[in-house]
DOPADO-916760 format. One record per residue (C-alpha): x, y, z; residue in one letter. Coordinates in steps of 0.001 Angstrom, whole numbers, padded with zeros to 6 digits, always signed. Each point is the difference from the previous one (the first is absolute). Example, Ala and Ser with C-alpha at 12.3 -4.5 7.8 and 13.67 -1.06 7.14 Angstrom:
<atoms>
+012300-004500+007800A/+001370+003440-000660S/
</atoms>
This chain:
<atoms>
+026532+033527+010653X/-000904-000788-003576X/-002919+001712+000232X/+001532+003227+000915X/+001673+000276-003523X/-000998+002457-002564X/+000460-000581-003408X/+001788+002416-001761X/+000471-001934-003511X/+000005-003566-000855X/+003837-000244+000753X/+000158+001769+003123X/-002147+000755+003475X/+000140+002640+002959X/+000038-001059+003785X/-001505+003268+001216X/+002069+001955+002980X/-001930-000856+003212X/+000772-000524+003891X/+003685+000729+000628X/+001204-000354-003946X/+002072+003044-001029X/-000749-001226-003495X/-002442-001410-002328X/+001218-003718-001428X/-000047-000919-003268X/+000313-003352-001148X/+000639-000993-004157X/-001957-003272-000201X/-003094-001083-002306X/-003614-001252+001136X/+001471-003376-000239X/+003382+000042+001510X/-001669+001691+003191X/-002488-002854+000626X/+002908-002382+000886X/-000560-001482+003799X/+001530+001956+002206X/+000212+003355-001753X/-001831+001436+003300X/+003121-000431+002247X/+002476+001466-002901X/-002275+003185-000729X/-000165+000395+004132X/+003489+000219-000114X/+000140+002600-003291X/-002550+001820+002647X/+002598-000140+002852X/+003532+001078-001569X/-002132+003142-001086X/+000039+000729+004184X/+003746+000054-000106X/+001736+003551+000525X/+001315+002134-002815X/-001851-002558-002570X/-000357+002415-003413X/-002645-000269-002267X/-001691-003419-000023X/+000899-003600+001892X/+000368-001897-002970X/-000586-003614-001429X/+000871-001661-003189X/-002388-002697-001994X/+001934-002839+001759X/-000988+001009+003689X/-000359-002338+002479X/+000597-000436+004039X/+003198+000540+000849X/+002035+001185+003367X/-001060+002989+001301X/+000105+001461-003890X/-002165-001976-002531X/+002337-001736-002509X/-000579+001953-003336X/+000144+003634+002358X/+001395+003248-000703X/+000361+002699+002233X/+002355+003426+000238X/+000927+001936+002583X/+001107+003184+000118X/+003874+000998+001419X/+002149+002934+001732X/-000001+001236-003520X/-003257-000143-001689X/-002858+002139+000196X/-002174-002311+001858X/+000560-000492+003669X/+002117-002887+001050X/-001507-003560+000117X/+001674-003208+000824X/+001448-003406-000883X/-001909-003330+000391X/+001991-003375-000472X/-003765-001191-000545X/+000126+002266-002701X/+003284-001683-001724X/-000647-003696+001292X/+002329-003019+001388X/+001444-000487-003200X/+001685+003017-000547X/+001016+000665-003709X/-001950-003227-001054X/+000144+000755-003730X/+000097-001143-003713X/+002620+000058-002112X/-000173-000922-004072X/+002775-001484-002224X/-000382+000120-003506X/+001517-002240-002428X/+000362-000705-003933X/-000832-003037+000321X/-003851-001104-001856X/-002422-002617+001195X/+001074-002605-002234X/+003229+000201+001216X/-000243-001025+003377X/-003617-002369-000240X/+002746-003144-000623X/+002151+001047+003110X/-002879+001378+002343X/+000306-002537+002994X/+003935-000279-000151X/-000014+003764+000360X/-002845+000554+002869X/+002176-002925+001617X/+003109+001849-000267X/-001709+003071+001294X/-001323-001927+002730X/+004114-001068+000759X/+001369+003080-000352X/-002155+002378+001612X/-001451-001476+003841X/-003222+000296+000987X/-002513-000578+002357X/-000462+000563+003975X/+003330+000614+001294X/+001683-000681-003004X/+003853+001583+000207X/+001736+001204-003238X/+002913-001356-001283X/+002784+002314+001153X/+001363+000501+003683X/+000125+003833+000861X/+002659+001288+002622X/-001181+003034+002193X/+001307+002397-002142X/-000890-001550-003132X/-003817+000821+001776X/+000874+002872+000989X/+000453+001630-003021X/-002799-002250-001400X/-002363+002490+002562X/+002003+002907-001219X/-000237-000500-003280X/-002178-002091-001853X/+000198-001215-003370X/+003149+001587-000027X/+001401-002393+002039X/-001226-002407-002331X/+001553+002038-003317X/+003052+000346+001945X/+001196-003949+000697X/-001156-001258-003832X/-003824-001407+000614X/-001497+002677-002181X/+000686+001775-002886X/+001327+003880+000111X/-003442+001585-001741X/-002018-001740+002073X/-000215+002474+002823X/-001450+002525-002422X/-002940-001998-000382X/-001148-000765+003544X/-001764+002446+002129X/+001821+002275+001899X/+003204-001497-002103X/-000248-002991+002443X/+001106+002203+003500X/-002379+002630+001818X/+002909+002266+002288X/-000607+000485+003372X/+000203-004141+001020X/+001112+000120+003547X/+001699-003691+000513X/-000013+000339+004039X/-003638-000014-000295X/-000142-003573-001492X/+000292-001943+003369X/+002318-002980+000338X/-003033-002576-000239X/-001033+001632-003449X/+003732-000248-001302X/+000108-003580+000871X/-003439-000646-001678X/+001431+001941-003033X/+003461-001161-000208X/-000875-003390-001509X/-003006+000569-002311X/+001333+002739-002103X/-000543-001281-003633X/-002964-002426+001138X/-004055+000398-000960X/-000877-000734+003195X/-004307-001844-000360X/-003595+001241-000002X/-000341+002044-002863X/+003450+000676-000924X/+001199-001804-003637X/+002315-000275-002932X/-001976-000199-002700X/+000775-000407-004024X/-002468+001589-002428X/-001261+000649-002821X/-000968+003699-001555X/-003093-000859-001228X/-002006+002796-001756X/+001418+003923-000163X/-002499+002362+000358X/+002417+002817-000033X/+002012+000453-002846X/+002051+002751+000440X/+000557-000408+003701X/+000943-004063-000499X/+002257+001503-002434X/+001717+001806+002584X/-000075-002438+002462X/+001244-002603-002509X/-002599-002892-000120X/-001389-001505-002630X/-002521-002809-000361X/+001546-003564+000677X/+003166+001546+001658X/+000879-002006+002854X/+000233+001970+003385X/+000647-000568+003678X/-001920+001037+003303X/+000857-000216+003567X/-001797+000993+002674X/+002063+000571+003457X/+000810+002289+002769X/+002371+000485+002947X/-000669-003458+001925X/+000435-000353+003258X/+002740+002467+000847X/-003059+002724-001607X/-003116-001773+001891X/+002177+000023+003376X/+000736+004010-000745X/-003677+000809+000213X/-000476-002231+003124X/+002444+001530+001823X/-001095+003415-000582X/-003373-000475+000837X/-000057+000551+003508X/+002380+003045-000012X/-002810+001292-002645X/-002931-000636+002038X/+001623+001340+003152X/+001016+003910-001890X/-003327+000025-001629X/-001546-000171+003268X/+002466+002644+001709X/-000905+001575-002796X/-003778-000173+000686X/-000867-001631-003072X/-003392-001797+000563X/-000204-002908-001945X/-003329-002000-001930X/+002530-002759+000048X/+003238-000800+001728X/+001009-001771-003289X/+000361+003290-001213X/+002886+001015+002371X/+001148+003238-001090X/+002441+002890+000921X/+001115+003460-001231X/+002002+000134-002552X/+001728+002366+001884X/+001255-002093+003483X/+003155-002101+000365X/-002158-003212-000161X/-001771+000943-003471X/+003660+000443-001268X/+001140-003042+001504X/-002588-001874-001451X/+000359+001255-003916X/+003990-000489+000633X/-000709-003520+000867X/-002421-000016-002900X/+002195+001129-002131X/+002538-002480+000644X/-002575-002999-000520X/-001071+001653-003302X/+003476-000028-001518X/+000706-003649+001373X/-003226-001075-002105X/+001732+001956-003483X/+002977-001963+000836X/-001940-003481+000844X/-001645+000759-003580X/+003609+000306-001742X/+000904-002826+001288X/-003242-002428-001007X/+000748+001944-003578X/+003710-001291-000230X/-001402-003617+000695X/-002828+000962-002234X/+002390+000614-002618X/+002932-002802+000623X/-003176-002592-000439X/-001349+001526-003381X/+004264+000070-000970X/+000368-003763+001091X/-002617-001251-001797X/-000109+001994-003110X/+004413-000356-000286X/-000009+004027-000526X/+001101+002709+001696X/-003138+001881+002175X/+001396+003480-002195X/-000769-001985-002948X/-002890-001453+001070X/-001442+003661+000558X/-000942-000250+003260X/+000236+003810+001028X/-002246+001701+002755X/-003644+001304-001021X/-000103+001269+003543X/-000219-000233+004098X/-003519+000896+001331X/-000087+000341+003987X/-003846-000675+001681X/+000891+000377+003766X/+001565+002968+000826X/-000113+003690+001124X/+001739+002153-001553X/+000563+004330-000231X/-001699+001487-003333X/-000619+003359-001714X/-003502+000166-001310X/-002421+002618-000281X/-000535+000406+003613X/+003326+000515+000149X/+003135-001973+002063X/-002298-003280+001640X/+001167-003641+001317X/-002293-002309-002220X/-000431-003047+001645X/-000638-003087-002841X/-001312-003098+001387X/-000670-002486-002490X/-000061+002532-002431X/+002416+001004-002757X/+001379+003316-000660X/-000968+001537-003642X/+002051+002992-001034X/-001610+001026-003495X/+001860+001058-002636X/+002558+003018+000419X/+000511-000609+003529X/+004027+000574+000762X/-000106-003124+002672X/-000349-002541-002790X/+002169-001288-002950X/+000016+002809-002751X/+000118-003122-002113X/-004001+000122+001354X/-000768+003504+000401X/-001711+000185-003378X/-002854-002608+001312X/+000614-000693+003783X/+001181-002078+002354X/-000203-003503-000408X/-002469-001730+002059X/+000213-003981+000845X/-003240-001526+000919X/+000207-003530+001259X/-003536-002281-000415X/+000248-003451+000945X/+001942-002718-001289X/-003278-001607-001897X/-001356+002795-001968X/+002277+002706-000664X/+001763+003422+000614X/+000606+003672-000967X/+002629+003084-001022X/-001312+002673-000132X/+001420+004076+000210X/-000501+002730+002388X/-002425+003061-000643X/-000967+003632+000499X/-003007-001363+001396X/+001632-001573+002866X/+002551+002756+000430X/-003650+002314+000286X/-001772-002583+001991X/+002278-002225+002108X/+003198+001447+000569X/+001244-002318-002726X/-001364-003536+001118X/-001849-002519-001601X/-000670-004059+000518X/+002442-002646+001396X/-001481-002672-001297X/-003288-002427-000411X/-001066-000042+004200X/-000875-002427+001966X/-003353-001246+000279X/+000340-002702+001993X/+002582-000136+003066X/+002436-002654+000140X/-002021-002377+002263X/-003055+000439-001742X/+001975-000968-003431X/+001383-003017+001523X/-003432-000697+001243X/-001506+000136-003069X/+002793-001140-002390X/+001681-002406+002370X/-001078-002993-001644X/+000755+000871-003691X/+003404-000653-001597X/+000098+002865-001532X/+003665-000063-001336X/-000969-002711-001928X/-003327+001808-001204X/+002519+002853-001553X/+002260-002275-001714X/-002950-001808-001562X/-002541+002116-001120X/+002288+003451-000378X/+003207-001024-000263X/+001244+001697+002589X/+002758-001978+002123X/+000403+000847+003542X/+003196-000794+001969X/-001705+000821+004051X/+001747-001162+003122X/-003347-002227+000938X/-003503-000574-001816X/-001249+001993+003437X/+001943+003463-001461X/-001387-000253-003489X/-003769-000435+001355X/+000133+002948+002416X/+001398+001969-003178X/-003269-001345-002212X/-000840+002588-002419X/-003657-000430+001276X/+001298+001546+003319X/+000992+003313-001796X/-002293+002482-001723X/-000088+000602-003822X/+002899+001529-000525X/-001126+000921-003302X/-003055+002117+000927X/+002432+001407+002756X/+002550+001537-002072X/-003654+001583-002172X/-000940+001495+002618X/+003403+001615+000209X/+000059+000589-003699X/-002990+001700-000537X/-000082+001851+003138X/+002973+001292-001373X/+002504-000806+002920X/+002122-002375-002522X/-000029-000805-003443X/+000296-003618-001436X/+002769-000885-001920X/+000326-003719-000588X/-001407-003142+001686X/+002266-003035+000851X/-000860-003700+000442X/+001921-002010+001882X/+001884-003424-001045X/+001830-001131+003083X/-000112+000847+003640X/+002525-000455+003077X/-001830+000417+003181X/+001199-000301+003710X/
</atoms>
């Protein structure tokens, strides 16, 4: 498939319409990025969503594209509704993944460098104890069926509601932390079980906690905004909906496949299950969807009120004084209903981030003068990236950009070639980097030689003109499941 491409700059390439595409793909990637091993399989799949009904304008892939289910991870795709002017298309799961509202959240701080460098394994230890992580890892409080309930329902509010977050939080996460429309009787009993325990938990793979470092500004005005500053002292995590999110998509699978095929949707892929948007089973599915996505915004409040009781138990001060405010929520797996130039469409992200530019009404009008914020995670060797939403990607993408660095090497394959390094111990001595992981195992099949270069990722993104950087950040200490 690589050689079907056609270069249309040096930031960006065309997958011609041909067979049964209803539209041409276009993929943002560089010479480089695209010559990763196994590129072939995620451009075949770029090559397939463009088959799916009611697709508008192009199937759509960000620099970090690589295989995924049914969807490559790092696609973008819209499809057009009752209401827009195109005719209606469908929902995927493949197109919003297991992990449903897998996403990054970033906690600022006023805390410098030099302030934490004499404290930095008592605090990743601390993290480590008061947020869980790993495989099956359960959070620290006991929800009753209500209590989940209204966790479905409503999200972070939940969370604002019973004291784990602060009141202006919700203003900075996407969507304010709750998309409307979560139907809780489509979250089967076997997803509320898996859910019930592991809200406030990372979960493993490549979910993380992760202290940091903002390491060089390259955007004055906007890191102005934002509020960084070189030195400060900020916090990533990196995790999603769990298992109660991962059993949602499961169990609507089938009931997926099934209408799509009443429907007479013929399919490249059965991966790429699909139905109307328009039958009882699409709206099943995005109710069920939506219930996942707001149990992730809550799971993420609660890893930030453990976030911020550590920083507040080591440091003896208050997590108000200690500055340790929202930056913002970013979602990468999810489907959502947008207005963009085409008109009313349901944009399906998967591992990709949404990237309002600057006016939009659906953002903080504390950003509207330069954009959403963006949170790109790299790896927890080299380094990562905020950056702000654009025109360009409002013109191009329907407001998506990056989700991160990309695999380039699958788990196995990692641990395969990694296996025998201890590479925890390689970070702490030659980077300083101390990472608290569950088992030496985790940390290898998380090497940063198994992702891409997140740095020439988030270029491409950046001079394509589908984000804008802002400020780089280096990371200091890392929980991992």
């Amino acid at each position: 498939m690589r050689d079907k491409l056609k270069k249309i700059n040096d930031y960006s390439f065309e997958l011609p319409k041909s067979g049964k595409m209803n539209v041409p793909g276009k993929i943002y990637s560089s010479e480089n990025l695209l010559s990763h091993p196994g590129m072939s399989s995620a451009i075949k799949q770029v090559a397939d969503v463009a088959t799916l009904p009611g697709i508008v304008d192009s199937s759509l892939a960000m620099p970090d594209i690589h295989w995924g289910y049914g969807f490559p991870i790092g696609g973008v795709a819209a499809f057009g509704t009752e209401k827009s002017k195109q005719d209606t298309g469908v929902i995927s799961p493949g197109g919003v993944g297991f992990d449903i509202n897998c996403g990054v959240r970033l906690i600022k701080s006023n805390l410098q460098v030099n302030d934490i460098m004499h404290k930095q394994k008592e605090l990743i230890d601390k993290l480590y104890s008061e947020v869980p992580a790993g495989l099956g890892s359960k959070g620290k409080i006991r929800l009753s069926d209500k209590d989940l309930d209204s966790v479905l329902s409503t999200g972070a509010d939940w969370a604002s509601e019973n004291g784990y977050i602060w009141n202006n939080d919700l203003e900075f996460f996407e969507e304010q932390g709750c998309i409307d429309g979560a139907i809780t009787e489509q979250v089967s009993e076997f997803a509320r079980k898996r859910g019930k325990k592991q809200l406030g938990s990372l979960g493993s793979g490549n979910h993380f906690l992760e202290v940091q470092k903002v390491e060089e500004i390259f955007d004055e005005r906007a890191a102005k905004i934002f509020g960084l500053y070189e030195n400060q002292v900020v916090v990533m995590m990196h995790t999603g909906s769990r298992g109660c999110g991962h059993q949602v998509c499961q169990d609507h699978l089938s009931c997926i496949l099934k209408a799509g095929e009443r429907e007479g949707i013929n399919l490249p892929d059965k991966q790429l299950a699909s139905a109307p948007l328009n039958t009882v089973e699409a709206r099943n599915y995005l109710g069920g969807m939506s219930a996942a996505a707001n149990f992730a915004w809550a799971n993420r409040s609660l890893v930030t009120y453990g976030t911020r009781k550590a920083f507040s138990d080591i440091f003896g001060v208050d997590s108000e004084n200690l500055g340790m405010s929202t930056l913002y929520d970013v979602s990468h797996n999810i489907a959502k209903v947008e207005k963009h130039k085409s008109g009313e469409v349901c944009v399906h992200r998967k591992g990709a981030t949404r990237a309002f530019g600057p006016d939009s009404l659906d953002i903080p009008s504390k950003y509207r003068e330069v954009g959403q914020p963006v949170i790109v995670p790299g790896d927890m060797g080299t380094c990562s990236y905020v950056l702000s939403g654009t025109e360009g990607a409002m013109a191009q993408t329907f407001g998506s950009t990056c989700h991160g660095a990309g695999r380039a090497l699958g788990r196995k394959a990692a641990l395969k070639k990694f296996g025998s390094r201890n590479l925890i111990k390689e970070l702490w001595e030659k980077q300083r980097i101390y990472v608290k992981a569950r088992s030496p195992r985790i940390a290898n099949e998380e090497a940063p030689d198994a992702y891409k270069d997140v740095s020439e990722v988030v270029d491409v993104c950046h001079n394509s003109g589908i984000a804008n950087k802002v400020a780089k950040l280096r990371p200091l200490g890392v929980v991992k499941g």
